[in-house]
C-alpha positions as CSV (number, residue, x, y, z in Angstrom):
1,X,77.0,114.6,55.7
2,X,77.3,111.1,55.0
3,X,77.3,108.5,58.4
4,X,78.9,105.4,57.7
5,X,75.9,102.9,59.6
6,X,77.0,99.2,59.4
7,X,79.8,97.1,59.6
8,X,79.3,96.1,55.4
9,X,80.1,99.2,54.8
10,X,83.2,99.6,56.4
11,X,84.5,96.8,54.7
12,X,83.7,97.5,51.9
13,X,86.2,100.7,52.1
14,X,88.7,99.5,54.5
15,X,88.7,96.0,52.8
16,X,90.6,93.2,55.4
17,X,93.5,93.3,57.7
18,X,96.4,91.9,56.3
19,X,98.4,88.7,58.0
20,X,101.0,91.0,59.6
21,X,97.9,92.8,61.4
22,X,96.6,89.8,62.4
23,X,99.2,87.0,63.4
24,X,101.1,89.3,65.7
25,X,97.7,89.2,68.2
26,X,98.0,86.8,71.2
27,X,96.3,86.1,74.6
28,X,99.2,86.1,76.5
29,X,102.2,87.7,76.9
30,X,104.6,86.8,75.1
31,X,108.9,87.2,75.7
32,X,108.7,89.9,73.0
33,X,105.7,91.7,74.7
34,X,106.9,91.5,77.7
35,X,110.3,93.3,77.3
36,X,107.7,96.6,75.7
37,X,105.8,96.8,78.9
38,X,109.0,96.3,81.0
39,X,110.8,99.4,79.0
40,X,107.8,101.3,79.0
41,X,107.2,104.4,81.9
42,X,103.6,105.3,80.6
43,X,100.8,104.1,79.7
44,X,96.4,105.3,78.8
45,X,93.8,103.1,80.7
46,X,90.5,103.1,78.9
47,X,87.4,101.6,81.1
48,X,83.9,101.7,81.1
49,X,81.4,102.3,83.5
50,X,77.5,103.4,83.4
51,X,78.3,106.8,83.3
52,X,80.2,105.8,79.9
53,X,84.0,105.4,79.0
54,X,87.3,107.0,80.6
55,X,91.3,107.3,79.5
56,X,93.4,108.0,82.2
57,X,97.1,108.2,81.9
58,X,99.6,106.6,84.0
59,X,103.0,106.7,84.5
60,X,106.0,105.4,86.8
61,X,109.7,104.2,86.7
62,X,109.3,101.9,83.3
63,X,108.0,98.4,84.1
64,X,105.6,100.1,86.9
65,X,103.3,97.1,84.9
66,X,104.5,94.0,86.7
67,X,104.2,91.1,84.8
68,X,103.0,88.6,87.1
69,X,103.0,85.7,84.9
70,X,101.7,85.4,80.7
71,X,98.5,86.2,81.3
72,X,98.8,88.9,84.1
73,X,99.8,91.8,84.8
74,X,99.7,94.2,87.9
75,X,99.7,97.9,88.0
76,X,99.5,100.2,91.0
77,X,97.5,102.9,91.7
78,X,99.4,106.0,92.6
79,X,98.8,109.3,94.0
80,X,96.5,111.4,91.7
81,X,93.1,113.5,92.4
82,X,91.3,111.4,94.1
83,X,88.5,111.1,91.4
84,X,88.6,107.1,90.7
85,X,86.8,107.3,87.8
86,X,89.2,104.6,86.1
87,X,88.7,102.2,89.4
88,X,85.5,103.2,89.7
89,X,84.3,101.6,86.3
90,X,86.8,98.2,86.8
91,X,84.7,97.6,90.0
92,X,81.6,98.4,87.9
93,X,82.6,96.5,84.4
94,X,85.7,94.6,84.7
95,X,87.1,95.9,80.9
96,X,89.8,97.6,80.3
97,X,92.8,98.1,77.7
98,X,95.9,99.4,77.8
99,X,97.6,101.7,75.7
100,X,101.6,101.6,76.5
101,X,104.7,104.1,74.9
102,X,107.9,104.0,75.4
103,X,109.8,107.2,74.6
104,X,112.0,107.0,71.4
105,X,110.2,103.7,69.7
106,X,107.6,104.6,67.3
107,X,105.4,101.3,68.4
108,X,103.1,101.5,71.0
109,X,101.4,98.1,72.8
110,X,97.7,97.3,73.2
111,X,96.6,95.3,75.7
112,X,92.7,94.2,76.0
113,X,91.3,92.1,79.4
114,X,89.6,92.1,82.7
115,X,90.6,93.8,85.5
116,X,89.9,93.8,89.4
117,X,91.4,96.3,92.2
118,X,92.9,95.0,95.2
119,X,93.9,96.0,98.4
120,X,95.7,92.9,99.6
121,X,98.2,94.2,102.3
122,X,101.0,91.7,101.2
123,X,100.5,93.2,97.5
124,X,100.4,96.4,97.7
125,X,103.4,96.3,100.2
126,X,105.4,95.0,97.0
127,X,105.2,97.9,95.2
128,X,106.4,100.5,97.4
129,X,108.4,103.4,96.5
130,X,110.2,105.6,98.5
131,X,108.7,103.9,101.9
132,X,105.1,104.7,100.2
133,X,102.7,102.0,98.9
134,X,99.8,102.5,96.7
135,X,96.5,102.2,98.2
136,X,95.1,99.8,95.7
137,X,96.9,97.6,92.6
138,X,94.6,97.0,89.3
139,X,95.4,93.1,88.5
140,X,94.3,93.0,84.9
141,X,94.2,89.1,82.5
142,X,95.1,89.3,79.6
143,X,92.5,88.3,76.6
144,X,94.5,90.2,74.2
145,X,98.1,91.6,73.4
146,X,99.4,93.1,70.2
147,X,102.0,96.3,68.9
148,X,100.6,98.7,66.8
149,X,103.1,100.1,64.0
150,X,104.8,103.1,64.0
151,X,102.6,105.6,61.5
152,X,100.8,107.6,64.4
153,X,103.7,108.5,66.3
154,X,105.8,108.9,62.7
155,X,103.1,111.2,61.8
156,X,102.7,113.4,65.1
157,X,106.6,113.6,64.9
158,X,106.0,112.8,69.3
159,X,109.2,112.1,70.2
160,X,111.4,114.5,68.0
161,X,112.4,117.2,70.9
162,X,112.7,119.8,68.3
163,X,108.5,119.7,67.9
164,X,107.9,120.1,71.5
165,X,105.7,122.8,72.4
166,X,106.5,126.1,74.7
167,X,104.8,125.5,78.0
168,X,104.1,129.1,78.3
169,X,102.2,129.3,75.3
170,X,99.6,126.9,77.0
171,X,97.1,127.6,79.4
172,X,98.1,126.7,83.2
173,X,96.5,124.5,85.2
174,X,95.9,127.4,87.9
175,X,94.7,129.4,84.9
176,X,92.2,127.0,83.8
177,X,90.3,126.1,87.5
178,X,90.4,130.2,88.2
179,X,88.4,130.5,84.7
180,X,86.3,127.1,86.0
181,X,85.5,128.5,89.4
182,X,84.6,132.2,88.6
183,X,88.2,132.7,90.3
184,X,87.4,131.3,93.6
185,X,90.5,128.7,93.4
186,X,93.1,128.4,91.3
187,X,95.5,131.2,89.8
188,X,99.1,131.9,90.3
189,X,99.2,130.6,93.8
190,X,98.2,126.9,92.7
191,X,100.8,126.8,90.4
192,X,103.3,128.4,92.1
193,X,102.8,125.8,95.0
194,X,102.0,122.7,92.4
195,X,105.9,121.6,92.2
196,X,106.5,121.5,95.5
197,X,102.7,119.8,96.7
198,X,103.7,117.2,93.8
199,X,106.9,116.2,94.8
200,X,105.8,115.8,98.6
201,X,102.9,113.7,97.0
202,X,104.3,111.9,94.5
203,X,103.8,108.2,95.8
């Protein structure tokens, strides 16, 4: 198999971005930007840490990313597992992007920077929900901020409902940690409990 080794060679089948790839890229956020992250209710955090590279999804009420001013933005961490790995990394190596969708538009938003977790009292008390405040907020700058057009999403078809998939033909979460553990947790239990454990747990 041939392995594509240098940068030349890329380029020379790729070729150069064109303008419209290139002059929509800024380093802040910009009125148009901002009104994508506001609308948006999900988003993929990539980061990096020794142990190599994460993507961990996130998702809230749309605008969960606060805009704090051009250049900033402010994201709680919710409930999850408990793992860290994305916080572990930022506290590690500060990079980080963004990957943002919005249900129904075919762009997505990219957002490179440097992030830090806080635990400021006064902070994390601003982004309570339902009484319930995260335990930490990732405060990310901005270096770079961008859409990306619509052909994966055309392609994958993602939002058209008649292309979702049955649930039932996919492996449950209980299904998959009883065939991880040798059936010591798991099974039809954990998912018959999961609804009710998540909505008690869900901020």
């Amino acid at each position: 198999m041939a392995v594509i080794k240098s940068v030349e060679q890329l380029e020379a089948i790729y070729g150069h971005p064109g303008e419209t790839s290139t002059v929509k890229v800024a380093d802040r956020v910009t009125p148009s930007y901002r009104v994508l992250i506001e609308k948006s209710p999900f988003a993929a955090l990539a980061t990096s840490g020794p142990e190599g590279l994460d993507c961990s999804p996130r998702g809230d009420v749309p605008g969960f990313v606060r805009v704090h001013d051009e250049k900033t933005l402010m994201m709680p961490d919710r409930r999850g597992n408990n793992r860290i790995d994305s916080l572990r990394n930022i506290v590690r190596d500060p990079r980080v992007a963004l990957l943002f969708l919005i249900p129904g538009c075919g762009n997505t938003l990219r957002v490179n920077g440097r992030a830090y977790v806080s635990d400021d009292p006064e902070l994390l008390a601003s982004f309570r929900m339902e009484g319930k405040a995260p335990r930490t907020v990732i405060v990310l700058t901005v270096e770079e901020i961008y859409f990306q057009c619509a052909r994966a999403i055309v392609r994958s078809d993602l939002w058209n409902p008649d292309r979702r998939v049955d649930p039932k033909s996919l492996p449950t979460p209980g299904q998959i940690l009883a065939e991880m553990s040798e059936n010591r947790i798991g099974g039809e239990e954990y998912d018959r409990a999961w609804p009710e454990r998540a909505r008690q747990s869900m901020w």
